[in-house]
TISE-759919 format. One record per residue (C-alpha): residue in three letters; y, x, z. Coordinates in steps of 0.001 Angstrom, whole numbers, plus 500000, padded with zeros to 6 digits. Layout:
ALAYXZ;...
END
This chain:
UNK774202857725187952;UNK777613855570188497;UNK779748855434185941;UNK782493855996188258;UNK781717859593189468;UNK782017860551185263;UNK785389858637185780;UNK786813860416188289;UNK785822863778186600;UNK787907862595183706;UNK790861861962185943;UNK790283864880187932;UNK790449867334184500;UNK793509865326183320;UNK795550865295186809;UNK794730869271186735;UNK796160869795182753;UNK799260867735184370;UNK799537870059187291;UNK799283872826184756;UNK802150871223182629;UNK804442870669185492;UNK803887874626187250;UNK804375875574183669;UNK807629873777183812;UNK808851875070187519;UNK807699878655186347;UNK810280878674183841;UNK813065876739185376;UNK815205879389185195;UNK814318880780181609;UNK816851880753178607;UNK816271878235176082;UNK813325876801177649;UNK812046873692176720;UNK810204871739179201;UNK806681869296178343;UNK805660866273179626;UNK801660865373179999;UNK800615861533178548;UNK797730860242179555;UNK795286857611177643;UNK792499855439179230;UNK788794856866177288;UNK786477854045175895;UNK784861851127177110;UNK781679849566177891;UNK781441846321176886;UNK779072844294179211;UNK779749840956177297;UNK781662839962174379;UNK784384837163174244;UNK783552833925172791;UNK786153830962171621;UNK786481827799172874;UNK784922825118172090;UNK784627821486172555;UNK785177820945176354;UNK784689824286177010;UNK787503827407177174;UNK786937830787175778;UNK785181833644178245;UNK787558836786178107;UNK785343840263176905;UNK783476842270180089;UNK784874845618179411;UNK784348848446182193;UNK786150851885181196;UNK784915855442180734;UNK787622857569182036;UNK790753858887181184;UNK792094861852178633;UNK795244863578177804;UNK796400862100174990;UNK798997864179174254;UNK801519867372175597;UNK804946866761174390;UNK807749869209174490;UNK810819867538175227;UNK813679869335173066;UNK816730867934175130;UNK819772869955175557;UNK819808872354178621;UNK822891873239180436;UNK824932875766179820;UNK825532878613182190;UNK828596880968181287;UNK828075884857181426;UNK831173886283179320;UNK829112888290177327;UNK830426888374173989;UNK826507888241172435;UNK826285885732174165;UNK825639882386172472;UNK824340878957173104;UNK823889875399170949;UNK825442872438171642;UNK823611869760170126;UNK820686870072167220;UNK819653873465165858;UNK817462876719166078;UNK818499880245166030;UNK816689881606162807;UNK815189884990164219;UNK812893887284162319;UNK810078888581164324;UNK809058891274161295;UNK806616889077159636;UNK807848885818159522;UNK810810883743160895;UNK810795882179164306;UNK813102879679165633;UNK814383879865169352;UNK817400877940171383;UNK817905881462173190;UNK820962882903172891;UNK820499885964174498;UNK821674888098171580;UNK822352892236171594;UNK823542894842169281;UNK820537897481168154;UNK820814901416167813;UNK820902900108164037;UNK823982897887164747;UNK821977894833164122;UNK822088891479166443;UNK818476890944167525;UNK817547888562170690;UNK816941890484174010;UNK813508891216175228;UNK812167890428172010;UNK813840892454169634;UNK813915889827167447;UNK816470889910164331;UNK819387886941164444;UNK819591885789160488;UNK822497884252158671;UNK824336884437155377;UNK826461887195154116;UNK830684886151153834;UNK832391887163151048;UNK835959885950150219;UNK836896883415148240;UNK838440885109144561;UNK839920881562143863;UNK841524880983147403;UNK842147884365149434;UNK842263882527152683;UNK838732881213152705;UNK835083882564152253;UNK831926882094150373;UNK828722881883151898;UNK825995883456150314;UNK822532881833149452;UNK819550884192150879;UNK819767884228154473;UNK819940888064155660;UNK819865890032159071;UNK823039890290160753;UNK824422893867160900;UNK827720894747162293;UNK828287898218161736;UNK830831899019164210;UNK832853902091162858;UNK832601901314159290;UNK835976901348157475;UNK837481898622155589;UNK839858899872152668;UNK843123898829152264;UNK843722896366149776;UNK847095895399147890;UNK849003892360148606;UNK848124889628145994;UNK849299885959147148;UNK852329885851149726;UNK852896882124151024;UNK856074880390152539;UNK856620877895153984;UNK858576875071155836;UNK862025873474155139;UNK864903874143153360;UNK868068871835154462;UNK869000869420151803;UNK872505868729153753;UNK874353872144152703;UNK876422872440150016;UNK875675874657147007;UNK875847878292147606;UNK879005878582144500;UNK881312875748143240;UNK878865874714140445;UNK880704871627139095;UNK878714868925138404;UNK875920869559141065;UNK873784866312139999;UNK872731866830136358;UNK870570864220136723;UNK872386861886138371;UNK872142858010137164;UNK873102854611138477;UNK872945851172137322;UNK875744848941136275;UNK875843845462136493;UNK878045843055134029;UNK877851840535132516;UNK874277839516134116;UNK873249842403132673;UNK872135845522133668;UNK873249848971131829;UNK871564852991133285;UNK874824855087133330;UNK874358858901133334;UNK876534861812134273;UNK876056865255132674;UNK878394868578132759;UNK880680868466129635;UNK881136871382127487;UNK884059872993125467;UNK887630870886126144;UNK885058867968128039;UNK884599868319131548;UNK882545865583131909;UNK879850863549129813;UNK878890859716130282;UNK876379858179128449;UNK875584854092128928;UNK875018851176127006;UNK872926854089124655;UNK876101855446123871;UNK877786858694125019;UNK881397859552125915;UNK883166862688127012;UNK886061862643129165;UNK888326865692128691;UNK890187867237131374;UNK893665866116131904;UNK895162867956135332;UNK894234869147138250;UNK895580866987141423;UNK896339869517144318;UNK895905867200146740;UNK892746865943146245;UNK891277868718144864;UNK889539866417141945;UNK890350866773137843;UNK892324864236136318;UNK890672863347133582;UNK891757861440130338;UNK890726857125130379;UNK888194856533127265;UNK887289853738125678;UNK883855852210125779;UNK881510849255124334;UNK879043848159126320;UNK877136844977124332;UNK880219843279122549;UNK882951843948124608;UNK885227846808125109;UNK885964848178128099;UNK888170851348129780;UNK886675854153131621;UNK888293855374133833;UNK888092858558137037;UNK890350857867140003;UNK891527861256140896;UNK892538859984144334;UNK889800858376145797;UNK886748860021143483;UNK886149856593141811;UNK884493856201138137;UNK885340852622137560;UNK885540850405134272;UNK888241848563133569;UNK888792845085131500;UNK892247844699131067;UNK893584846739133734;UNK891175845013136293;UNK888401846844137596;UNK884662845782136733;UNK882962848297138407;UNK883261851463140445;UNK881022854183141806;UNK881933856971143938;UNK881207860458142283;UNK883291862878144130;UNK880344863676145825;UNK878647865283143259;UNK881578867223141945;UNK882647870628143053;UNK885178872611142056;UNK887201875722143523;UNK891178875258142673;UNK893308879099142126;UNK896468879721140802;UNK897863881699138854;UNK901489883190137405;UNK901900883961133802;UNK904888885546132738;UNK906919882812132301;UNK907008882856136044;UNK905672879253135899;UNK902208878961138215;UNK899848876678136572;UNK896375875577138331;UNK892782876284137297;UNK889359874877138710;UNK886970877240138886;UNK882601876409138698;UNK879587878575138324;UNK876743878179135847;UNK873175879124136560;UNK872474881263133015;UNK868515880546134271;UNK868047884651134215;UNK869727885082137733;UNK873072885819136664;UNK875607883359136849;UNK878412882031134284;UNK882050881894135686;UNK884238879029134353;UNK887942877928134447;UNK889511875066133297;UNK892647875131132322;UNK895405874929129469;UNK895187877998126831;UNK899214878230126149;UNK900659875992128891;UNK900147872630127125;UNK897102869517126493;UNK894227869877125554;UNK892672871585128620;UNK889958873830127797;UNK887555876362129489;UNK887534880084129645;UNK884078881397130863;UNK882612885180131460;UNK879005886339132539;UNK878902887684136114;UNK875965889895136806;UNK873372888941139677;UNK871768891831142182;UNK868149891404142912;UNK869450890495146429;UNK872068888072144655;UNK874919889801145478;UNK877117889762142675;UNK876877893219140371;UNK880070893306138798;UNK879974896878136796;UNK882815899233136977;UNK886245898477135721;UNK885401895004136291;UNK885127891795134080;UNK888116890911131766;UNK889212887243131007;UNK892101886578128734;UNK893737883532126432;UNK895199882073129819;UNK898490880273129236;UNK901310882650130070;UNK899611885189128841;UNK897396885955132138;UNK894504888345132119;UNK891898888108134818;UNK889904890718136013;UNK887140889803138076;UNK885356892492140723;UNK882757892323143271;UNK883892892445147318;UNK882850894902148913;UNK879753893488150443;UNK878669891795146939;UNK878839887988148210;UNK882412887398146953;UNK884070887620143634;UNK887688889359144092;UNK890005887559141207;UNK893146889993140266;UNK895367888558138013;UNK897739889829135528;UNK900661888979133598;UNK901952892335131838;UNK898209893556131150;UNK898902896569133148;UNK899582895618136618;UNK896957893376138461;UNK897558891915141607;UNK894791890076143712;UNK895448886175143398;UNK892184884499144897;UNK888452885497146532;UNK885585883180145499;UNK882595883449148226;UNK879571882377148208;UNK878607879843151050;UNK876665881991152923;UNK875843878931155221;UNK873883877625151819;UNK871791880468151649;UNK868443881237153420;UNK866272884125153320;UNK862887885465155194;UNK861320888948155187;UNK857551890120155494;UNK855591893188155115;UNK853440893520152313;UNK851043896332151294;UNK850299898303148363;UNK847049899579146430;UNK846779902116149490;UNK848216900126152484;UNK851348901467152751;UNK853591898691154023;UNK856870897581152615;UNK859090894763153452;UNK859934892404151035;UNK862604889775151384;UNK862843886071149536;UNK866288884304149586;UNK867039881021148645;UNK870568879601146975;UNK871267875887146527;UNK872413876023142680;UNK872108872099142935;UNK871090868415144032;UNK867448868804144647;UNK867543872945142945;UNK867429876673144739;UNK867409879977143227;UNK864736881896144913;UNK865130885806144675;UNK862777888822145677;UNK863292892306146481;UNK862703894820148557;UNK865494895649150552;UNK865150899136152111;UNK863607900355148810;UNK866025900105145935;UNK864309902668143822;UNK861171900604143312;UNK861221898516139770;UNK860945894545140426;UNK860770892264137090;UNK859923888432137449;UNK861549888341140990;UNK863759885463140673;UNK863439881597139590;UNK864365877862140435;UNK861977875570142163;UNK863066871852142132;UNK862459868969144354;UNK861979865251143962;UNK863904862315145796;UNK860917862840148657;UNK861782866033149411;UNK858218867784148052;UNK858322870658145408;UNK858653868922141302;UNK858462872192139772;UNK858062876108140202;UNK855901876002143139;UNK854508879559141920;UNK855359882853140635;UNK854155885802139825;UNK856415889019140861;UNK856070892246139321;UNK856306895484141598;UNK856326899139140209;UNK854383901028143311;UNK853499903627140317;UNK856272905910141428;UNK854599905710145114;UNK851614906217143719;UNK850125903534143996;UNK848809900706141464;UNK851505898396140409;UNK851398895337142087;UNK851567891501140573;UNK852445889185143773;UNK851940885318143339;UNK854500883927145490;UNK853532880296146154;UNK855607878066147634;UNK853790874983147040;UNK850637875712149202;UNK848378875189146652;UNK846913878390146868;UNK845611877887149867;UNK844661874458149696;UNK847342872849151425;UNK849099869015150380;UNK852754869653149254;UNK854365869076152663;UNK852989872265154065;UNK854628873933151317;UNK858129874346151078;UNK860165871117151222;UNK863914870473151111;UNK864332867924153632;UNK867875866686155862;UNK866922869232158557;UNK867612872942159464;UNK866295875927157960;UNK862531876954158872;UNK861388878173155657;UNK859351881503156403;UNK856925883541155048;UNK853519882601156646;UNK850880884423154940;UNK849813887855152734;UNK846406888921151824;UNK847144892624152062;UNK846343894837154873;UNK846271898715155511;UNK842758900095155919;UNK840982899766159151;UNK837962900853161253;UNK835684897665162820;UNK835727898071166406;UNK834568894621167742;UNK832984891258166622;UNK833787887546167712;UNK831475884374166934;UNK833288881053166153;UNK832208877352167132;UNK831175877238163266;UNK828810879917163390;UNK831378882238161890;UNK830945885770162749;UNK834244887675162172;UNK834715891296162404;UNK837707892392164056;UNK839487895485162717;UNK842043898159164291;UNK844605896926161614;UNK844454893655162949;UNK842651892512160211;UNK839906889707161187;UNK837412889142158893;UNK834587887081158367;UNK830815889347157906;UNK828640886221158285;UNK827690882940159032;UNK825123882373161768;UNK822263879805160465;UNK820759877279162149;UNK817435875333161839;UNK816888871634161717;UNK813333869910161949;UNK812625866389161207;UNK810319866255164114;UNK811091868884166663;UNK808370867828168682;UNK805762868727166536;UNK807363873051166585;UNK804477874860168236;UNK805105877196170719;UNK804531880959170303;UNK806069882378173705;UNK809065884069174481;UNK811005880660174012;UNK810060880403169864;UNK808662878343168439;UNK807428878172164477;UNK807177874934162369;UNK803578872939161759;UNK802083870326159603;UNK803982867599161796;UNK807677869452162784;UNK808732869209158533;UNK809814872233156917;UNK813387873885158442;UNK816538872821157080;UNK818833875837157339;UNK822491874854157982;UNK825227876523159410;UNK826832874841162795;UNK828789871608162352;UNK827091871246159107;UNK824569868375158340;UNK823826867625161922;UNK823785870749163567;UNK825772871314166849;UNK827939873810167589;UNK828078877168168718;UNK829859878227172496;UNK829947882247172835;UNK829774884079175831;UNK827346880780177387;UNK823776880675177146;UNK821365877388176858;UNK819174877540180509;UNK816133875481180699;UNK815904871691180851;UNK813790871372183677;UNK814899869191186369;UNK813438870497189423;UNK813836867068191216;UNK811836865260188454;UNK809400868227188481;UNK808755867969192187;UNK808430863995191666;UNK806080864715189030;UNK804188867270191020;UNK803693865053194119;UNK802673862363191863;UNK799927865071189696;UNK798490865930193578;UNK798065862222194578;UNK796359861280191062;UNK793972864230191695;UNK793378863270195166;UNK792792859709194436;UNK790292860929191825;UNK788802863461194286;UNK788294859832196347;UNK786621858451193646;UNK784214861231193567;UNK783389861358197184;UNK783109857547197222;UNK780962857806194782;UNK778598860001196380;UNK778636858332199251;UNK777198854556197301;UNK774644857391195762;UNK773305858761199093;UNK773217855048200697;UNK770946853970197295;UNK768711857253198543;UNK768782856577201868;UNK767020853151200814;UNK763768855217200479;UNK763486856048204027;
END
């Protein structure tokens, strides 16, 4: 028999599997997640007639006489590229964008499927529609270390959301602010020297000295240290124009030589002096500030005071004067402890606070305003009689506060309100309380953060405030207020900074929340799958998985659109989206086929005209055979 009519049986069989392969494809044009195949073909073996031989001599090589067998299907490959995605607003609803199974559980073993065609059981589970097939993932659990974030769990479970299932309430732990406070205003009191740490660098002699400026104590209003040595310059008078103490010249050595230091009370000028010519000069007026009153004594002489506050580092403050104790040098100061309100209004208790010892026999009697921010100064000269001689207010302009809602042990929501108070360069007082609640016990609810020369928090970028919910109730509450970010992860410039522009600083963020009922479900881009509550609440149940395969060509197919890993696919890697090369998820889309019907049809027409050219062979075939019979007649 020919060889041929065997060789167009072979192509015959294989055009047919091809035909198969492409119907197959067409059938399911239109099915979610489908991935189409593609037929290849290899030539069979060969007959070889006559071997090849070299060349030689004179002679050139003869090529091998090889006449083929046939063809076969070497292989049916499923081609895993992505399919479009059609959009159907279905909240279960979800399709892949790039690399990655669904991990679905079939009851006996897991399957692996791009469809996305996900519902919600009678059992509240998400399972793949028409199958029933369970969607797996891993349980979310929040973070103990960082409130705002979540651990994943390890063991990959079924994804239930039970829709109607409470959530308790849960206490406020971590409160967060945020944002800017403005560097530019002045402190929120007079506080005298507002730069404690103020230094600058003098230059003589062609060499260079660190001069320092410090608050002075006692009869010194002010404290210099350079050259390693320190000086205190008392207080001399008070100029009225200016505003600025005079203060009394001092003598200083710096290396060998001797040298005068001296304040200019008119222009704000520290300058050294050699012989009544000046060496060097730096402005410091700017970190001085000082309130002027007066007062009469009974003398009927009025003599002048300057007035500065003291942080005490407790919240309360420390009122000073300077001036002269019976009318005559040395200057001294004259100090009393003012009380502080939770809010920082100033708590002044009954009868007010006495000061006495001022010259001409004045007594001071100091008493909160009426709405706390201001002290009212009376003065008196008979110790019976006490007139009202001067108001110091706070800048209000220099103080910034924000409110929030936080929650106790049982959800119950009260507002809570953090101000801050510029007590100095680069300082604020911060203060909590709660301000329509004044029966509830706060301890711990005030401090001082400080800033660097960049504007970021130094120091005191957390604290913990205590809350007594007990007489609620509730369980007393311990609040970390963090103002540096680090709580939640965040660099120091989304905490709070002090930078040269307005006020933003706000309360961003509370981990509290009043108990809720789960009435719907969202899933992220990540694979995130977060329950939303009737409290607002949103929180995160799971974490949708997805497989990876080295070889995703070697999955076998099982029908309806899953497949399940062989010898030749590798074993799964199971991710989550956006993680180690897995795409990412689009809900409320689904994944349709990746058949392209115009390739299909080429394919097809191309299938039909390989069969019928092997059909020719065939008939041709027959044809040579029934001539070679025909011989016999």
């Amino acid at each position: 028999m020919l060889r041929s009519l065997t060789s167009g049986v072979s192509g015959i069989r294989s055009h047919q599997t091809m035909l198969d392969v492409v119907g197959n494809n067409i059938a399911n044009v239109n099915t979610t997640g489908f991935k189409k195949s593609t037929v290849t073909f290899q030539d069979l073996l060969y007959e070889t007639s006559k071997g090849a031989t070299a060349p030689r001599e004179n002679i050139g090589g003869v090529n091998p006489m090889q006449i083929g067998l046939g063809t076969t299907v070497a292989a049916v490959e499923t081609i895993h590229s992505q399919g479009p995605l059609q959009y159907t607003g279905n909240r279960t609803d979800v399709a892949i964008q790039g690399d990655g199974y669904y991990v679905l559980n079939d009851g006996a073993q897991n399957v692996y499927s791009r469809a996305g065609n996900f519902v919600l059981d009678g059992n509240g589970n998400i399972v793949q529609s028409g199958t029933g097939y369970t969607l797996m993932g891993y349980k979310m659990s929040a973070d103990p270390q960082n409130p705002t974030q979540y651990v994943r769990g390890t063991q990959l479970v079924t994804l239930n959301i039970p829709v109607g299932q409470k959530l308790s309430a849960k206490g406020t732990e971590v409160l967060g602010l945020q944002c800017n406070l403005d560097s530019r205003v002045d402190t929120y009191l007079p506080m005298g020297i507002t730069n404690p740490n103020f230094s600058t660098t003098v230059a003589i002699g062609g060499n260079n000295y660190t001069l320092a400026i410090s608050e002075g104590s006692a009869n010194n209003l002010l404290n210099v240290s350079i050259g390693g040595s320190s000086y205190s310059m008392s207080l001399a008078g008070i100029n009225q124009n200016t505003g600025l103490p005079e203060l009394s010249d001092v003598s200083v050595t710096i290396g060998s030589d001797s040298y005068t230091l001296h304040f200019d009370d008119e222009t704000g000028e520290l300058q050294l002096k050699d012989s009544g010519n000046i060496v060097w000069k730096q402005q410091i007026s700017g970190i001085m500030d000082y309130q002027i009153v007066n007062f009469e004594g009974d003398d009927n002489q009025t003599r002048p005071y300057l007035v500065e506050f003291t942080d005490s580092g407790d919240g309360n403050m420390v009122m000073r004067l300077w001036g002269q104790q019976d009318g005559t040098p040395p200057w001294t100061s004259f100090q009393a402890v003012v009380p502080i309100n939770a809010d920082g209004t100033f708590a002044v208790p009954t009868g007010g606070i006495d000061i006495s010892g001022l010259a001409g026999n004045v007594v001071l009697r100091l008493n909160s305003t009426e709405d706390g921010k201001g002290l009212s100064v009376s003065a008196s000269n008979d110790g019976s009689t006490y007139e009202v001689a001067a108001t110091l207010n706070q800048r209000t302009s220099s103080v910034h506060s924000t409110k929030i809602d936080i929650y106790d042990s049982m959800g119950n929501p009260h507002t809570v309100e953090v101000s801050f108070e510029k007590i100095g360069a680069n300082e604020w007082r911060w203060r909590a309380w709660l301000p329509t609640e004044s029966g509830i016990a706060l301890s711990n609810n005030t401090g001082v953060i400080e800033f660097g020369s960049d504007g970021k928090l130094k120091s005191g970028g957390t604290a913990t405030v205590n809350i007594g919910f007990s007489s609620l109730g509730a369980e007393d509450a311990s609040i970390k207020l963090d103002f540096s970010g680090e709580s939640f992860g965040k660099s120091p410039i989304d905490g709070v900074t002090q930078f040269g522009s307005s006020f933003t600083t706000k309360a961003y963020y509370q981990d509290g929340y009043q108990m809720g009922v789960l009435q719907d479900f969202s899933i992220a881009s990540d694979g995130t799958v977060m329950g939303i509550y009737s409290n607002g609440r949103n929180s995160a149940l799971y974490s949708l998985s997805l497989a990876l395969f080295s070889n995703p060509s070697g999955l076998e197919k099982i029908g309806m659109t899953a497949f399940i890993p062989t010898a030749n696919s590798g074993l799964p890697q199971v991710v989550t989206p956006k993680e180690g090369g897995a795409g990412s998820l689009a809900g409320g889309n689904l994944e349709m086929a990746n058949v392209d019907l115009a390739e299909e049809f080429s394919r097809l027409i191309i299938a039909q005209r390989g069969f019928q050219a092997n059909a020719r062979v065939i008939t041709t075939s027959d044809q040579v055979l029934d001539e070679l019979i025909n011989l016999k007649r």
